[in-house]
DSSP file (Angstrom, degrees, kcal/mol; ACC not computed):
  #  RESIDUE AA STRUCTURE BP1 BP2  ACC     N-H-->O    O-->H-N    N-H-->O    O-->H-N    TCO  KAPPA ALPHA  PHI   PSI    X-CA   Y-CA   Z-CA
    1    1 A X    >         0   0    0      0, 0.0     3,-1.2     0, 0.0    12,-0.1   0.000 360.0 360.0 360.0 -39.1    0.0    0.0    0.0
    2    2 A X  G >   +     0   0    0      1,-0.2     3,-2.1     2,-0.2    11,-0.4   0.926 360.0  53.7 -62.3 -36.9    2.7    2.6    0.7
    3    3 A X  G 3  S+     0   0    0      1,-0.2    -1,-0.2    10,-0.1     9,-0.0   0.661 104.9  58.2 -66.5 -12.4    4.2    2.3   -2.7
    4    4 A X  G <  S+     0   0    0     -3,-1.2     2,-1.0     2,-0.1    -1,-0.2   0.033  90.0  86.4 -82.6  -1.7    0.5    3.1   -4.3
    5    5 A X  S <  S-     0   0    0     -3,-2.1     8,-1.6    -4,-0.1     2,-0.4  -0.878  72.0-147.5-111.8 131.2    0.3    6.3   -2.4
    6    6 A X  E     +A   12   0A   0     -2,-1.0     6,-0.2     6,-0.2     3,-0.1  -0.730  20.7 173.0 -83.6 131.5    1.8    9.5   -4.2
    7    7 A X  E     -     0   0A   0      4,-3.5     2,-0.3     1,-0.4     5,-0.1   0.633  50.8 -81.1-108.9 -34.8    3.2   11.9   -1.8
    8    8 A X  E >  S+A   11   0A   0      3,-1.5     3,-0.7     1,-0.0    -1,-0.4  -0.723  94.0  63.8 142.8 156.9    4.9   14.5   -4.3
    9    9 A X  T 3  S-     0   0    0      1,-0.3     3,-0.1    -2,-0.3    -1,-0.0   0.709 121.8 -72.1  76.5  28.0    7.8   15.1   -6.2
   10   10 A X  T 3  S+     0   0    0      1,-0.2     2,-0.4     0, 0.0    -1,-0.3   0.778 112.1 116.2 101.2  19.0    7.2   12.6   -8.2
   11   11 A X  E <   -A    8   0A   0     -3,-0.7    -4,-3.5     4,-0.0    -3,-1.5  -0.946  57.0-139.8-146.0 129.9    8.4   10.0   -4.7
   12   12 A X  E  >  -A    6   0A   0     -2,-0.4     4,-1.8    -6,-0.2     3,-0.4  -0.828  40.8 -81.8-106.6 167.7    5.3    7.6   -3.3
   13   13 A X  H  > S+     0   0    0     -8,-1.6     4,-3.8    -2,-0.4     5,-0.3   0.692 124.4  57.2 -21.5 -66.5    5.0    7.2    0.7
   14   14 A X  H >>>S+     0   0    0      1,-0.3     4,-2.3     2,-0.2     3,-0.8   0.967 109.5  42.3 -59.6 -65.1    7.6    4.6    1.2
   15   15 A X  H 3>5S+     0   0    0     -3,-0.4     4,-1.5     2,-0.2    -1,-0.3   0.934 117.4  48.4 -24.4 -64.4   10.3    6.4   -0.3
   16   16 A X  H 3X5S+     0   0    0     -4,-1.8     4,-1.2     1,-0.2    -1,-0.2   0.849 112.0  54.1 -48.0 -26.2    9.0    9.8    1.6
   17   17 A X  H <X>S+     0   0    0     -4,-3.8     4,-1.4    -3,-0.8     5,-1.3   0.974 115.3  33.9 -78.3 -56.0    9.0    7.6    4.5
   18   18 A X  I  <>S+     0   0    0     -4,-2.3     5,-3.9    -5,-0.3     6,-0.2   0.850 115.6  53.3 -56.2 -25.9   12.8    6.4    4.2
   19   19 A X  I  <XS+     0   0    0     -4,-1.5     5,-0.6    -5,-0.6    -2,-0.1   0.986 124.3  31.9 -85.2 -63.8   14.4    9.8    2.7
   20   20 A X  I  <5S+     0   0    0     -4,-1.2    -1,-0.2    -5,-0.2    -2,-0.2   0.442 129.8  23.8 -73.1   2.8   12.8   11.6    5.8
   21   21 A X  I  X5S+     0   0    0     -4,-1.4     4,-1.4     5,-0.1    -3,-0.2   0.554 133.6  20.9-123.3 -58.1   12.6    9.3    9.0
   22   22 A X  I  ><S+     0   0    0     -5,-1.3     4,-2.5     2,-0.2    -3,-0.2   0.947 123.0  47.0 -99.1 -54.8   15.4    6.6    8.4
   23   23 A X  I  4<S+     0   0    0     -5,-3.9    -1,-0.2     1,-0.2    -4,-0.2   0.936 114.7  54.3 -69.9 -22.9   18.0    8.0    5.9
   24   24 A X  H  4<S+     0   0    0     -5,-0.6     3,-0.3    -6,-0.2    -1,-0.2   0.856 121.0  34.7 -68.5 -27.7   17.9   11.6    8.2
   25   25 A X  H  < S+     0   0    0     -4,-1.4     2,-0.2     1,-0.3    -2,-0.2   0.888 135.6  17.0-100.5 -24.1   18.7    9.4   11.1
   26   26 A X  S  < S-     0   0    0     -4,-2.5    -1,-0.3     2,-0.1    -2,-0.2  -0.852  81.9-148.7-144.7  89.9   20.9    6.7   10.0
   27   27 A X     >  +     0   0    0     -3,-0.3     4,-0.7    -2,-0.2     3,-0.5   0.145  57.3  10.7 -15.0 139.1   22.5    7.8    6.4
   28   28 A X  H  > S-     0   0    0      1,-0.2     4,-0.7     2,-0.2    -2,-0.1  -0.292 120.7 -26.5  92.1-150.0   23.4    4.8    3.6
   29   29 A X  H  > S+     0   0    0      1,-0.2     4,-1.7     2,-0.2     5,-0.2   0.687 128.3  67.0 -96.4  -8.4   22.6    1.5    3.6
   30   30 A X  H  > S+     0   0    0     -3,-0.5     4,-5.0     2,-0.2    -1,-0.2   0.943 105.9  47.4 -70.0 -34.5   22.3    1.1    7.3
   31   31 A X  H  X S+     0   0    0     -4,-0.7     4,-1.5     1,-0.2    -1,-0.2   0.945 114.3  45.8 -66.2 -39.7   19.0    3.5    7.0
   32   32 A X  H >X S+     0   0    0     -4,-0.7     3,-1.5     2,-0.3     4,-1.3   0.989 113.5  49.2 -74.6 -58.0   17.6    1.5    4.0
   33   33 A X  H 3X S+     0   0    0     -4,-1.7     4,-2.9     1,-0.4     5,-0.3   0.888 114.1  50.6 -49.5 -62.5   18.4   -2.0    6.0
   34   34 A X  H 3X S+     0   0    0     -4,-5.0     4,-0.8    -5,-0.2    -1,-0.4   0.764 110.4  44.5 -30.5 -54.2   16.6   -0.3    8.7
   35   35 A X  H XX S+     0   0    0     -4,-1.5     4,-2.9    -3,-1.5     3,-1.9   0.955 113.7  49.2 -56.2 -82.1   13.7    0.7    6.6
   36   36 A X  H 3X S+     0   0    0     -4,-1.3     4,-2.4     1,-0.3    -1,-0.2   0.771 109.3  55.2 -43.8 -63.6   13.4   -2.8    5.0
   37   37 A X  H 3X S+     0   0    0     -4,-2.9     4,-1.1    -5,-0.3    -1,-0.3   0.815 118.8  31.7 -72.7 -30.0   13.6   -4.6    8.9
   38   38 A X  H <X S+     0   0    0     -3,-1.9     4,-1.3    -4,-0.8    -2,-0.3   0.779 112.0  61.4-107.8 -15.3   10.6   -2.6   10.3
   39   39 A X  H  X S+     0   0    0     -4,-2.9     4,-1.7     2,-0.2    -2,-0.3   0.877 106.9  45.7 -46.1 -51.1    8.9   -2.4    7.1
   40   40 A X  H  X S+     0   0    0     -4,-2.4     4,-1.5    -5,-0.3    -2,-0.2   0.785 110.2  54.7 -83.1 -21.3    8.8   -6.4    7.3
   41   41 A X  H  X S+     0   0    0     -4,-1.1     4,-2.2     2,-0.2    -1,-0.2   0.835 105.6  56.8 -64.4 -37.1    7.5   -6.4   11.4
   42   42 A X  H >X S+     0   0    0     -4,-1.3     3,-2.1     2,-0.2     4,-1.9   0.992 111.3  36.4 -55.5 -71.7    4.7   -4.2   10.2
   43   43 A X  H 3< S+     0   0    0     -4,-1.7     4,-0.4     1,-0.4    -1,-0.2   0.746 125.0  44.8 -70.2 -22.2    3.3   -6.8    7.5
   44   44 A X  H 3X S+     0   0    0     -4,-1.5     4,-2.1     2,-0.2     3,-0.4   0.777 111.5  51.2 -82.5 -19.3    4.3   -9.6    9.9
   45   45 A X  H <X S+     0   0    0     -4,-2.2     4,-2.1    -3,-2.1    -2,-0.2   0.937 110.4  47.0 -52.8 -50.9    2.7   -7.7   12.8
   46   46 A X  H  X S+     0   0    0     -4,-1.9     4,-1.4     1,-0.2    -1,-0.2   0.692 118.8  50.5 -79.8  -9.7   -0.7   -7.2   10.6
   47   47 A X  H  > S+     0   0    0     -4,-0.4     4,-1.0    -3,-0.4    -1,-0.2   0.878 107.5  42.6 -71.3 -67.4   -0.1  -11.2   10.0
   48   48 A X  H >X S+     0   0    0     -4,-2.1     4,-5.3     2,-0.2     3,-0.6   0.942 118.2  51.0 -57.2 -61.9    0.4  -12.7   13.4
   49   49 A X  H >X S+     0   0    0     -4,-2.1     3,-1.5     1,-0.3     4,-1.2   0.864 112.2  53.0 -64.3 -96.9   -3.0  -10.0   14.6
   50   50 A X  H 3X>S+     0   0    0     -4,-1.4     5,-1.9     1,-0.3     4,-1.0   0.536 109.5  42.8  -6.0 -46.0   -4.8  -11.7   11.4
   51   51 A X  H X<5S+     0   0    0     -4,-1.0     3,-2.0    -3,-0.6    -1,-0.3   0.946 108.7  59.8 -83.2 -45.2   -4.2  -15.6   12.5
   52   52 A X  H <<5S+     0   0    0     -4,-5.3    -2,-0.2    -3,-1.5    -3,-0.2   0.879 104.5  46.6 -77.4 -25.6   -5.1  -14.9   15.8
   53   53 A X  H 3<5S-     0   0    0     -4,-1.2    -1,-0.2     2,-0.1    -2,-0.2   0.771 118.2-113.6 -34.8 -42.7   -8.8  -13.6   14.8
   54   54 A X  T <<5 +     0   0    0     -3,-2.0     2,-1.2    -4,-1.0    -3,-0.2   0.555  69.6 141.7 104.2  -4.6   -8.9  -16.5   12.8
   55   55 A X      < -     0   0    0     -5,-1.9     2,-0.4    -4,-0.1    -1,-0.2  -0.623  28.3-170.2-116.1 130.9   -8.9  -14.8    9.6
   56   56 A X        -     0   0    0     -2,-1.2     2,-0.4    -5,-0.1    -5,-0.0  -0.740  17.5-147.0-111.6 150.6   -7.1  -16.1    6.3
   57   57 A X        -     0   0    0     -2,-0.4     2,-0.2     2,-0.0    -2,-0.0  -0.975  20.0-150.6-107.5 105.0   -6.7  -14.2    3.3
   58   58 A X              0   0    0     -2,-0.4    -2,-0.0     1,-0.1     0, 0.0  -0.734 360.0 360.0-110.5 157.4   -6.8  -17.0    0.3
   59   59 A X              0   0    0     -2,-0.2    -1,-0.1     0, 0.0    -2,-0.0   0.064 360.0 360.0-126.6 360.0   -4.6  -16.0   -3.1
């Protein structure tokens, strides 16, 4: 969803989200790595909350 949202400049959320939160606080690749690691807790966060409801998503 973040990559579907246009923020400006041409740059959609996740991008806005890295350039300003994560690359201002840790420069490089450490910022992106960062990005990438809590990016992936989120979608397993919304995962883990999902099973324990009891609800599956079939593809």
């Amino acid at each position: 969803m973040l990559f579907t949202i246009p923020v400006g400049n041409g740059e959609n959320s996740a991008e806005w989200i890295n350039r300003t939160i994560f690359q201002a606080v840790f420069p490089g690749p450490f910022g992106s790595l960062l990005f990438a690691l809590i990016y992936m807790m989120v979608c397993w966060t919304v995962g883990k909350i999902l099973d324990m409801k009891k609800i599956y998503i079939r593809v």
